[in-house]
C-alpha positions as CSV (number, residue, x, y, z in Angstrom):
1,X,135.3,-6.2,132.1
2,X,138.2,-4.1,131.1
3,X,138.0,-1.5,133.8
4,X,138.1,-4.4,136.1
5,X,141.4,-5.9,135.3
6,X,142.9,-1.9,135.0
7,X,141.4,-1.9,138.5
8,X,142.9,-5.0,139.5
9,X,146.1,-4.4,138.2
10,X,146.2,-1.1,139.5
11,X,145.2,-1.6,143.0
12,X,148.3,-4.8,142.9
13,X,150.9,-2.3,141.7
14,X,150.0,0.0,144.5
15,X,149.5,-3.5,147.0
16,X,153.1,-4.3,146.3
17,X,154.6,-0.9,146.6
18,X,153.5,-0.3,150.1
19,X,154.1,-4.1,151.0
20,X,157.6,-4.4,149.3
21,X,160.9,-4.3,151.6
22,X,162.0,-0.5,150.9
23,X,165.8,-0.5,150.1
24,X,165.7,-4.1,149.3
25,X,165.9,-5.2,146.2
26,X,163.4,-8.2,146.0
27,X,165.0,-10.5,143.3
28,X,168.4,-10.2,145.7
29,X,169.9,-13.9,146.2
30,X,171.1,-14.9,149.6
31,X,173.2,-17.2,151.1
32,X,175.1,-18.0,154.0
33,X,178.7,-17.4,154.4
34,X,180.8,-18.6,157.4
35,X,183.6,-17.1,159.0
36,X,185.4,-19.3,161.3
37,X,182.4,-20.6,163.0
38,X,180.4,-17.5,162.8
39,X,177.7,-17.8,160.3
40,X,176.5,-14.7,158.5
41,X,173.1,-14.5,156.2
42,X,173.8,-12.3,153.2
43,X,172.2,-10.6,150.3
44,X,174.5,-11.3,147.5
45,X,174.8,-8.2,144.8
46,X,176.6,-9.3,141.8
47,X,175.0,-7.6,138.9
48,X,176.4,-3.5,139.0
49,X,172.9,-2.2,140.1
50,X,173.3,-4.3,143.3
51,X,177.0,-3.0,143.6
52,X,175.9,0.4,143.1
53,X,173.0,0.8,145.0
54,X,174.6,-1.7,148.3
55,X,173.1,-0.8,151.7
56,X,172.6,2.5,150.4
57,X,169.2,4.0,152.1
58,X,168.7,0.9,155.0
59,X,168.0,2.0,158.1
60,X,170.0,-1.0,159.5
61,X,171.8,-4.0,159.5
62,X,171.1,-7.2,161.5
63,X,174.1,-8.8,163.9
64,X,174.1,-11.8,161.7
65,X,173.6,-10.1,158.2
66,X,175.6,-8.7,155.2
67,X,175.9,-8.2,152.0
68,X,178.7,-10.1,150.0
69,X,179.5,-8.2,146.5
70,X,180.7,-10.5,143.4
71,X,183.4,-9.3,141.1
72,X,183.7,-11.4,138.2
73,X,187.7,-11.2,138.4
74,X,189.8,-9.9,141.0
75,X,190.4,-5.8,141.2
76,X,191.1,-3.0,143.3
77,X,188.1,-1.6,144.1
78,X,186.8,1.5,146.3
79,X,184.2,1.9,148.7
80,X,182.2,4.9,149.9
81,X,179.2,5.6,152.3
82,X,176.9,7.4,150.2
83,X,173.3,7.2,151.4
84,X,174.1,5.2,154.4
85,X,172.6,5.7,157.6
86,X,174.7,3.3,159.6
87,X,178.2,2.6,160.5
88,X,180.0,-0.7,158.7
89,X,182.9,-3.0,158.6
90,X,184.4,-3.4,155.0
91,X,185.8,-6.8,154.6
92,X,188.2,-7.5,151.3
93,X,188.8,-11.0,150.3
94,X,190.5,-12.3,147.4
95,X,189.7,-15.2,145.0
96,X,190.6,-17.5,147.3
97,X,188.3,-16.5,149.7
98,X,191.1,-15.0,151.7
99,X,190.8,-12.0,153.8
100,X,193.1,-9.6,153.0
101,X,191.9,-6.4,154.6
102,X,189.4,-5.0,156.6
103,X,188.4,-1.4,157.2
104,X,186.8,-1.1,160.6
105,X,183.7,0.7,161.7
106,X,183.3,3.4,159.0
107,X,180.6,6.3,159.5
108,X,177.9,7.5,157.7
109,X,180.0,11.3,158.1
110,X,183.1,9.8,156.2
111,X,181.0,10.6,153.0
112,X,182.7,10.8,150.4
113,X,185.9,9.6,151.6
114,X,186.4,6.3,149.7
115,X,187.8,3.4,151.4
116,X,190.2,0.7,148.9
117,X,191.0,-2.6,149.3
118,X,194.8,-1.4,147.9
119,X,195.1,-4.9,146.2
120,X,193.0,-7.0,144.0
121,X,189.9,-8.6,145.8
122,X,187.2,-10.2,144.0
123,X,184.5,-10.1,147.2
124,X,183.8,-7.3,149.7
125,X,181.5,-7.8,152.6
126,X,179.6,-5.3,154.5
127,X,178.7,-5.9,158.0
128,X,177.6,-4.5,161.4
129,X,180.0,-1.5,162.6
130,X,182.4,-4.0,164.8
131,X,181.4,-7.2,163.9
132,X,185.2,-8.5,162.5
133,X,186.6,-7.3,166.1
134,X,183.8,-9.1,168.5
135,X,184.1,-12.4,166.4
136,X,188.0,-12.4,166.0
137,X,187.9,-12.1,162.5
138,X,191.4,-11.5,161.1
139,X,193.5,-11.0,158.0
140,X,194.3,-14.1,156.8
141,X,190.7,-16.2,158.1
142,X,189.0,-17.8,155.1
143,X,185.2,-17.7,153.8
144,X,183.2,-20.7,153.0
């Protein structure tokens, strides 16, 4: 009986491995954010594993997807592409829910240039190389 359950547990750790979205952290929340009156699905990382690991590794990022990190009070902060395999649009927002910068389609070859908000922000979101410009988004626009 006990070889069975080491079987069974065995064979559902290596089951879940192969099955389990690689890059993706499983126990990631995520919501949906608007901007203006584009909506955006995102994977929220506010623990520092999340914020360390980011998009790192992905092979891609859907139109209408992102990832949203959570600073628990507003700072600079600094961004780089370590590990990434696609180009992204850094958007800094304050604790208003303000943007107040956004670095445009950064490569994958920048690495390890770091790219800063240059004032406090308490959210960043990645997106899809060029998403800000073909939706409008601007300095200024708010996030709900």
């Amino acid at each position: 009986m006990r070889a069975l359950i080491v079987i069974g547990v065995t064979l559902f750790l290596g089951a879940s491995a192969v099955f389990l979205p690689k890059g993706k952290d499983v126990q990631t929340e995520q919501r949906i954010i608007r901007i203006g009156n584009q909506e955006l699905l995102v994977e929220i990382a506010d623990t520092r594993q999340l914020q360390i690991r980011g998009l790192s590794g992905r092979p891609s990022l859907g139109e209408r997807e992102g990832m949203l990190f959570v600073y628990e009070n507003p700072q600079a902060l600094s961004f780089w592409m370590k590990d990434m395999r696609f180009a992204i649009d850094i958007i800094w927002i304050d604790e208003y829910k303000t943007i107040v910068g956004i670095a445009p389609d950064i490569s994958p070859d920048t690495f390890p240039q770091t790219f800063s908000s240059g004032l406090p922000v308490q959210y960043v979101l990645e997106i899809s190389a060029g998403w800000a410009d073909r939706y409008g988004v601007i300095v200024g626009d708010r996030i709900d």
